[in-house]
TIMI-2910 file (N, C-alpha, C, CB; in pm, 1 decimal, decimal comma, always signed):
<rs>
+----------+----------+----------+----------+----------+----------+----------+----------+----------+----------+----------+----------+------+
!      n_x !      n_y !      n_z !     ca_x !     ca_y !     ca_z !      c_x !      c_y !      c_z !     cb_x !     cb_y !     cb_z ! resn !
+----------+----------+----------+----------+----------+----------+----------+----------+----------+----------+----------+----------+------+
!  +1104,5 !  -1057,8 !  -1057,6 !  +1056,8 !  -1194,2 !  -1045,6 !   +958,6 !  -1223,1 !  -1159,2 !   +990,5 !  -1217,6 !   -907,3 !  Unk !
!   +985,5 !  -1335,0 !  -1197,0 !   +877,3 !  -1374,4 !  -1331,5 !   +723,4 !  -1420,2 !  -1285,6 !   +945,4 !  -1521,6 !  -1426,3 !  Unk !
!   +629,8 !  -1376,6 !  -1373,7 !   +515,0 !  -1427,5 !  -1327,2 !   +531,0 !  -1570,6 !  -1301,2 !   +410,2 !  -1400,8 !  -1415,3 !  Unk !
!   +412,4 !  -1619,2 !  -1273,9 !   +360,7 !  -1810,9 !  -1286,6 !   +339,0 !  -1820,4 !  -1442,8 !   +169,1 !  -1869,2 !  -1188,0 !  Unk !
!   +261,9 !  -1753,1 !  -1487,0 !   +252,8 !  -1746,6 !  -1669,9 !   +393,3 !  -1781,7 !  -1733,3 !   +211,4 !  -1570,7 !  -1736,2 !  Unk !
!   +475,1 !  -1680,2 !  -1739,9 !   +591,3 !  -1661,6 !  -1804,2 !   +660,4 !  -1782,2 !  -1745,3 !   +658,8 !  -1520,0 !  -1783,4 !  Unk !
!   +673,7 !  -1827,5 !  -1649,3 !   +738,4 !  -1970,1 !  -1635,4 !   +658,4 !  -2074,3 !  -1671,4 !   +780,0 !  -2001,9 !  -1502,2 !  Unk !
!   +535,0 !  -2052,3 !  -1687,6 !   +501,9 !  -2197,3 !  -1738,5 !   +507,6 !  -2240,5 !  -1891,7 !   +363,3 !  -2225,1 !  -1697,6 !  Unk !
!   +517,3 !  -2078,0 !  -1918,3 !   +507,6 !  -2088,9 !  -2097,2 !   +552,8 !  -2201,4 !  -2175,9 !   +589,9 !  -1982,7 !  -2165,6 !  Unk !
!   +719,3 !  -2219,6 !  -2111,9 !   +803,0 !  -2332,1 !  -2169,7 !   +712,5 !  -2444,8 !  -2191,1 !   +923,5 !  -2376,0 !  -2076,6 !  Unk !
!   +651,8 !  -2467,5 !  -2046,7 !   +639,6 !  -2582,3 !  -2044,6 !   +500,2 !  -2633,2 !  -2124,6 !   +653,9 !  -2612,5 !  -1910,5 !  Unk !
!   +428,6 !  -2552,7 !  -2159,4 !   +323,9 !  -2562,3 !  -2207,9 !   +333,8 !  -2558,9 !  -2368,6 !   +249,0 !  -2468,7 !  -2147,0 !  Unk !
!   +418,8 !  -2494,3 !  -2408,1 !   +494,4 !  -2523,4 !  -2540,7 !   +499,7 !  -2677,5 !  -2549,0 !   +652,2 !  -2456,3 !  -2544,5 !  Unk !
!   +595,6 !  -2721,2 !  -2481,4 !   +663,1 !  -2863,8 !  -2507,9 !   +555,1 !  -2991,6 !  -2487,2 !   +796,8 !  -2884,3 !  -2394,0 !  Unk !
!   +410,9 !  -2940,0 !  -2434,6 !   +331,7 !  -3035,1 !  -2425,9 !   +265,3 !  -3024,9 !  -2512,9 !   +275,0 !  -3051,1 !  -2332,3 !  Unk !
!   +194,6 !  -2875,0 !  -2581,0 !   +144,0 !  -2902,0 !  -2677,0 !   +225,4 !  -3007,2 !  -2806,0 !   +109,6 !  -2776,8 !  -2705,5 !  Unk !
!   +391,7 !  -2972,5 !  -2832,4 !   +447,3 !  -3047,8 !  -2906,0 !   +417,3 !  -3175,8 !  -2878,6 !   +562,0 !  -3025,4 !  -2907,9 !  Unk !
!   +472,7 !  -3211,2 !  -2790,9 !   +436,3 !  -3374,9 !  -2775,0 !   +352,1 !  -3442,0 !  -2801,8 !   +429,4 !  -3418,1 !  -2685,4 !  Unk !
!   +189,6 !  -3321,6 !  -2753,4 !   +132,5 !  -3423,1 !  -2780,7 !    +50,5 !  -3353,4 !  -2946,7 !    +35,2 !  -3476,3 !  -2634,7 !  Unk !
!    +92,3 !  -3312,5 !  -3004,0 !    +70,8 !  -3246,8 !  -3150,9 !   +103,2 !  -3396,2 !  -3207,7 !   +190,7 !  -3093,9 !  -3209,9 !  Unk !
!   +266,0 !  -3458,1 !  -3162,6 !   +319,2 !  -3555,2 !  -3230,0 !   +297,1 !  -3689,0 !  -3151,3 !   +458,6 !  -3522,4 !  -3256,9 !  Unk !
!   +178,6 !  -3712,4 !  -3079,3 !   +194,8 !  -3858,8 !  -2993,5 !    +57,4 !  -3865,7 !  -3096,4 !   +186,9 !  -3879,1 !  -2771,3 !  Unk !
!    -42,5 !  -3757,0 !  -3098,5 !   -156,2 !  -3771,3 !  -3166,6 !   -131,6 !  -3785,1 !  -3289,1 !   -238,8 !  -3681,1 !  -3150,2 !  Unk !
!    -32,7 !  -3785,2 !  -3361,9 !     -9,3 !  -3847,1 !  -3503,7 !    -31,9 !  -3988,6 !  -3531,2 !   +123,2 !  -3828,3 !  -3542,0 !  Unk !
!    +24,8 !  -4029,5 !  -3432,8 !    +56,4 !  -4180,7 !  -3474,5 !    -76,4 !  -4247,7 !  -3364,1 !   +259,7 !  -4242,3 !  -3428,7 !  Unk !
!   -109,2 !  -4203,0 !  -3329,1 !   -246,9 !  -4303,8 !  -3277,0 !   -349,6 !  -4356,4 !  -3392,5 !   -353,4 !  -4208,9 !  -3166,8 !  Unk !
!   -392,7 !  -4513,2 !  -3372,8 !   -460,9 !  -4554,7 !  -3471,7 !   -601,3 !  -4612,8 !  -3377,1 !   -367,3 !  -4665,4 !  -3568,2 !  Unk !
!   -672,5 !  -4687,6 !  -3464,6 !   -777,6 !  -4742,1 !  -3393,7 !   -763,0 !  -4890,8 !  -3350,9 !   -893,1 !  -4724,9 !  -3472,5 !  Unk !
!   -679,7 !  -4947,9 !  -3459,3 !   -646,9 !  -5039,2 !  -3393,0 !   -467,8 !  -5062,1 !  -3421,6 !   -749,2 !  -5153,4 !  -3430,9 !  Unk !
!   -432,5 !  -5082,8 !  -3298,5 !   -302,7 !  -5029,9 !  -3306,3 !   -155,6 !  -5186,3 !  -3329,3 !   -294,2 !  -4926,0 !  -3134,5 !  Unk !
!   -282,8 !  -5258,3 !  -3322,4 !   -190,7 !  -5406,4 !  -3369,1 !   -199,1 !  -5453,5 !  -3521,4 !   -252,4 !  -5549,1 !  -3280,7 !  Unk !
!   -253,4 !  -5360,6 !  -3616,7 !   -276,3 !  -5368,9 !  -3757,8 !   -284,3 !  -5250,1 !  -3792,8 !   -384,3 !  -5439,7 !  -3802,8 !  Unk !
!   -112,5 !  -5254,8 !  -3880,2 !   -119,7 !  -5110,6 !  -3962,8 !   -244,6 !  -5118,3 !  -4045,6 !    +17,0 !  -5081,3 !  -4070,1 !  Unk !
!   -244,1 !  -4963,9 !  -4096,2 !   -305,0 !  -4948,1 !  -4175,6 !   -319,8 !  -4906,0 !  -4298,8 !   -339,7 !  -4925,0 !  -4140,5 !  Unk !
!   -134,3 !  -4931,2 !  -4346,9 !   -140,4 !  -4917,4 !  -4467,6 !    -97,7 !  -4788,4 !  -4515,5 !   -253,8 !  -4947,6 !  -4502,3 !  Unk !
!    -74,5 !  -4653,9 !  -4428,9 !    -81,8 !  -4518,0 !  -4490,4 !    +83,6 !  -4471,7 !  -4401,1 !   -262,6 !  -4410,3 !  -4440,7 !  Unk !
!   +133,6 !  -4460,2 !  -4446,0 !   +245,1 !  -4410,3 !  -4406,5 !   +240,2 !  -4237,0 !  -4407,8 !   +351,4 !  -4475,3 !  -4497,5 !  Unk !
!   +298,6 !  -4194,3 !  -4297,8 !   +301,8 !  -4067,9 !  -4207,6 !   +359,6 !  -3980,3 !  -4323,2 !   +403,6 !  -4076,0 !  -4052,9 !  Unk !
!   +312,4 !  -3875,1 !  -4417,0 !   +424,6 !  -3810,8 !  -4505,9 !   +547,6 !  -3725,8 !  -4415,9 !   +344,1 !  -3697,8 !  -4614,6 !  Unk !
!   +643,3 !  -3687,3 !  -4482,9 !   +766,5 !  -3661,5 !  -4407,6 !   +763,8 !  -3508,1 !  -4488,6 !   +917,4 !  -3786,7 !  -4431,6 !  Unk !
!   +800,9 !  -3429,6 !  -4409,6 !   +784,8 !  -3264,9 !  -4455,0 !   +954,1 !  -3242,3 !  -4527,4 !   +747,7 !  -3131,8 !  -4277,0 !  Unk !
!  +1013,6 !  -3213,1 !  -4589,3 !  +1170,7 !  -3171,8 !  -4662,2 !  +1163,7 !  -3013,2 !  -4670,3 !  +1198,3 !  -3244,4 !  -4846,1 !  Unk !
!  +1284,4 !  -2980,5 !  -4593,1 !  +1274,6 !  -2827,4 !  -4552,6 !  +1397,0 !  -2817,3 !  -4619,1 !  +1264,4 !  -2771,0 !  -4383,9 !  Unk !
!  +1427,0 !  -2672,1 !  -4664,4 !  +1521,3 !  -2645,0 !  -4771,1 !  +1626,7 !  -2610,6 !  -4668,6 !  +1480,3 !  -2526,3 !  -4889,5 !  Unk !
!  +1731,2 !  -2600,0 !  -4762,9 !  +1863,0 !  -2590,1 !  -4653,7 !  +1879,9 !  -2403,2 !  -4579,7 !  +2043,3 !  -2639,5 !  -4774,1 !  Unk !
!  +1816,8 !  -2293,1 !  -4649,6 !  +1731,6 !  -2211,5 !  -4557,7 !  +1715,8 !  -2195,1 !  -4430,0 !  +1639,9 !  -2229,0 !  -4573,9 !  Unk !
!  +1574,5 !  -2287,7 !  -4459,0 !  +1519,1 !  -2363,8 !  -4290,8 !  +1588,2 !  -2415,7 !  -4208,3 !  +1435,9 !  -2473,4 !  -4287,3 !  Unk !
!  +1688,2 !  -2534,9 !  -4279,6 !  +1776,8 !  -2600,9 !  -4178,4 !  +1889,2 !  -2490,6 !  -4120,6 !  +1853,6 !  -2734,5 !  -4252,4 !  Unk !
!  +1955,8 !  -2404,8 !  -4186,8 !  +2033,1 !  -2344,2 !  -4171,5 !  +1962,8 !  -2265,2 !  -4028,3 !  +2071,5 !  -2281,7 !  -4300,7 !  Unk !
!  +1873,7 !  -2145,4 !  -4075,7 !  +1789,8 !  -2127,7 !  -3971,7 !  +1747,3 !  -2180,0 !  -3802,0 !  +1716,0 !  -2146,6 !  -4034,4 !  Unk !
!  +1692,0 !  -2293,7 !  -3844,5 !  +1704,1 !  -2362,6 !  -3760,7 !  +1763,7 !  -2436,2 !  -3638,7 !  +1691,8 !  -2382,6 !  -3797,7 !  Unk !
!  +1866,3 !  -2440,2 !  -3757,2 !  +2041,4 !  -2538,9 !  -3677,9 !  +2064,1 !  -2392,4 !  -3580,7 !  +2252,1 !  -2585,7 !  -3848,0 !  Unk !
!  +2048,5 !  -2248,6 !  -3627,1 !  +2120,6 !  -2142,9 !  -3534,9 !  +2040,5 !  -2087,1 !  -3445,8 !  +2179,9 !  -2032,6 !  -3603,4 !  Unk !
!  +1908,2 !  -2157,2 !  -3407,0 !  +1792,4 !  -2100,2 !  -3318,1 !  +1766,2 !  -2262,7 !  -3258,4 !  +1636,7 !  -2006,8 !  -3418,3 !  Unk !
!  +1867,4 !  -2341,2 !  -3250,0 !  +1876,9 !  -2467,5 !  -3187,3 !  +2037,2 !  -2419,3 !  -3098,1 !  +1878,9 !  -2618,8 !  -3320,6 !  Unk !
!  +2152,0 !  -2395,1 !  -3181,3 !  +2245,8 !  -2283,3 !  -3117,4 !  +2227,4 !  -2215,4 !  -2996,0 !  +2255,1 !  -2183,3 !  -3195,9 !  Unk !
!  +2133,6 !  -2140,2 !  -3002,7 !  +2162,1 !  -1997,3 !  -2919,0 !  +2034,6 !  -2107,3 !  -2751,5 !  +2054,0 !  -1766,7 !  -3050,1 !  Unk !
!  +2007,4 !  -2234,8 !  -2821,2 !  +1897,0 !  -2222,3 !  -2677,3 !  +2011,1 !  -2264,7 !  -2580,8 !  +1730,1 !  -2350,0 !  -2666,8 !  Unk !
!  +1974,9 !  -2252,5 !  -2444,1 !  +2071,3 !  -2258,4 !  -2322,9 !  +2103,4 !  -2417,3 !  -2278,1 !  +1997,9 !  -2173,5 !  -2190,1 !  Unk !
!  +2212,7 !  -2445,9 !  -2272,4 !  +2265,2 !  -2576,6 !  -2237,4 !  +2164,6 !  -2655,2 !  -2158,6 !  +2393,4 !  -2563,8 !  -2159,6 !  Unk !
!  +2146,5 !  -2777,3 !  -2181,9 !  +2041,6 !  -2819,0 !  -2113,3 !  +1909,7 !  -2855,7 !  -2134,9 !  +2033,5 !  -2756,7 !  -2053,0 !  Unk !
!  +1882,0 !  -2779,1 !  -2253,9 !  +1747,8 !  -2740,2 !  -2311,6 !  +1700,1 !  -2890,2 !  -2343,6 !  +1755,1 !  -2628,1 !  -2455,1 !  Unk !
!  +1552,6 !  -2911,5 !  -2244,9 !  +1462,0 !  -2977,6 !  -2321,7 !  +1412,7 !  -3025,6 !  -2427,8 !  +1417,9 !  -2955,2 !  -2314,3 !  Unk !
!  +1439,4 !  -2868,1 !  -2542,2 !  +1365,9 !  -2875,8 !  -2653,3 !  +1477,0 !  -2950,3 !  -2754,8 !  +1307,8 !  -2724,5 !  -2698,4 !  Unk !
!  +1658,3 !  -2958,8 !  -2697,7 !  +1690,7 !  -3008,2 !  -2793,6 !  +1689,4 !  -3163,5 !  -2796,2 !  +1795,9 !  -2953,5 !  -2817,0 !  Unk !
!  +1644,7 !  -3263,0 !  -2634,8 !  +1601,3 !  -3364,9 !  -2666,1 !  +1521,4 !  -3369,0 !  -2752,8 !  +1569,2 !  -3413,1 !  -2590,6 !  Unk !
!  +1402,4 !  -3338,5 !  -2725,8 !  +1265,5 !  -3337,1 !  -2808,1 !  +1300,5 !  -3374,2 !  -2944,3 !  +1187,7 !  -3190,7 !  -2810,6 !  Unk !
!  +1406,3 !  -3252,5 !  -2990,6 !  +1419,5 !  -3235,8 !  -3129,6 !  +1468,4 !  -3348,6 !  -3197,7 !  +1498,5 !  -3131,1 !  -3158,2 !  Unk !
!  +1553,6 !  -3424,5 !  -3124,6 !  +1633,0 !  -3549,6 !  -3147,1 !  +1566,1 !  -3690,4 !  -3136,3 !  +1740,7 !  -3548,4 !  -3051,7 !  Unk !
!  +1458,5 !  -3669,7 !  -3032,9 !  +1300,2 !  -3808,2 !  -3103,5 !  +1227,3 !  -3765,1 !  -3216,5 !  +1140,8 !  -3835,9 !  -2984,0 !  Unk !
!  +1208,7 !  -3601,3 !  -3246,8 !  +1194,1 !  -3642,7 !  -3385,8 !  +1280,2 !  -3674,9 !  -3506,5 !  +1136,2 !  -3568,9 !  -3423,0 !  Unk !
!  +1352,2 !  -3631,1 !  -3509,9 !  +1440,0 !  -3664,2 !  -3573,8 !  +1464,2 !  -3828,0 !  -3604,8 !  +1531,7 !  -3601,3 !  -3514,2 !  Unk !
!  +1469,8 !  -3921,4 !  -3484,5 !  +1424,6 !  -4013,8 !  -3510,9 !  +1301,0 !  -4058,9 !  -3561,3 !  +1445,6 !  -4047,5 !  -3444,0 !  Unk !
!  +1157,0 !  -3992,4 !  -3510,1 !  +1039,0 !  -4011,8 !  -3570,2 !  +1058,6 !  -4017,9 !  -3759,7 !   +942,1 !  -3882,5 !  -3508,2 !  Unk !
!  +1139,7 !  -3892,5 !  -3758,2 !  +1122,0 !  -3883,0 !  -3942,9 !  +1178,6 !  -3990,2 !  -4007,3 !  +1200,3 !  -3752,0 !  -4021,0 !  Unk !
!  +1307,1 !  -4031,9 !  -3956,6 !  +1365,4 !  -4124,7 !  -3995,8 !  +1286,0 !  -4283,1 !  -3987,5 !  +1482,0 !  -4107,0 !  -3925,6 !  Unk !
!  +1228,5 !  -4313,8 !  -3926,2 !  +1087,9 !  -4392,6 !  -3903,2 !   +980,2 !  -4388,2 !  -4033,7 !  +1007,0 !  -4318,5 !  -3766,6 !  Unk !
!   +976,8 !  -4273,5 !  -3979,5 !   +838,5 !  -4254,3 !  -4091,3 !   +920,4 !  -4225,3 !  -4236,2 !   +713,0 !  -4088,9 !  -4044,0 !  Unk !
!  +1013,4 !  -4225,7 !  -4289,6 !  +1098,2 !  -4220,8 !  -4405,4 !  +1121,4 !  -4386,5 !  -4442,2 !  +1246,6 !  -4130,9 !  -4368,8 !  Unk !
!  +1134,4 !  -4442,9 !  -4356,8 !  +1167,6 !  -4579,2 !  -4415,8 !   +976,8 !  -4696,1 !  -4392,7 !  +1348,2 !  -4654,6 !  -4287,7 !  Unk !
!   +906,5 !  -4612,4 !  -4373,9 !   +781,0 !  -4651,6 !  -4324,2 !   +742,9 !  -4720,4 !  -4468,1 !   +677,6 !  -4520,4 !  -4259,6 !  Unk !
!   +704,9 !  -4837,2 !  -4476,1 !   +666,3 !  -4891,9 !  -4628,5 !   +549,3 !  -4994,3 !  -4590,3 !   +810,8 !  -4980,2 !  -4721,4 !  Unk !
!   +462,2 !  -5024,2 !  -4625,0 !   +352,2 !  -5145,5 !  -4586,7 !   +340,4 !  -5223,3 !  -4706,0 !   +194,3 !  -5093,1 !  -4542,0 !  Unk !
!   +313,3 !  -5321,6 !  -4680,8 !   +295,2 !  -5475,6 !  -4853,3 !   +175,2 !  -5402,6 !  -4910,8 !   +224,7 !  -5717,0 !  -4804,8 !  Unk !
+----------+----------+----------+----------+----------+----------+----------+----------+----------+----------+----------+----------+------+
</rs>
């Protein structure tokens, strides 16, 4: 039987993510940009490769590959992010 630890691990992972990335985009005032657009990180095809096969092996179902797919939208956001 698994501890309480070892099962919560997941979940404590996926909150720190979230909120790693909800605390990005908070401003002070949030009805007037401010002008600075979010930089976007470019990972070599390596990483992606990597990546794409440790996105693979997680178990049907997985949480983390929603997650992965709002950012994915996030970047794409913050890629076309431009202010006057």
């Amino acid at each position: 039987m698994k501890s309480s630890a070892e099962c919560s691990r997941p979940r404590l992972a996926a909150l720190a993510i979230v909120t790693s990335l909800l605390s990005a985009c908070t401003t002070v005032g949030s009805e007037r940009p401010t002008g600075v657009c979010p930089p976007v990180e470019e990972y070599d095809a390596g990483v992606l490769a990597q990546a794409a096969a440790e996105v693979q092996a997680l178990p049907k179902g997985s949480a983390v590959v929603d997650m992965l797919s709002d950012y994915a939208v996030m970047r794409e956001q913050a890629r076309a992010c431009v202010f006057p």
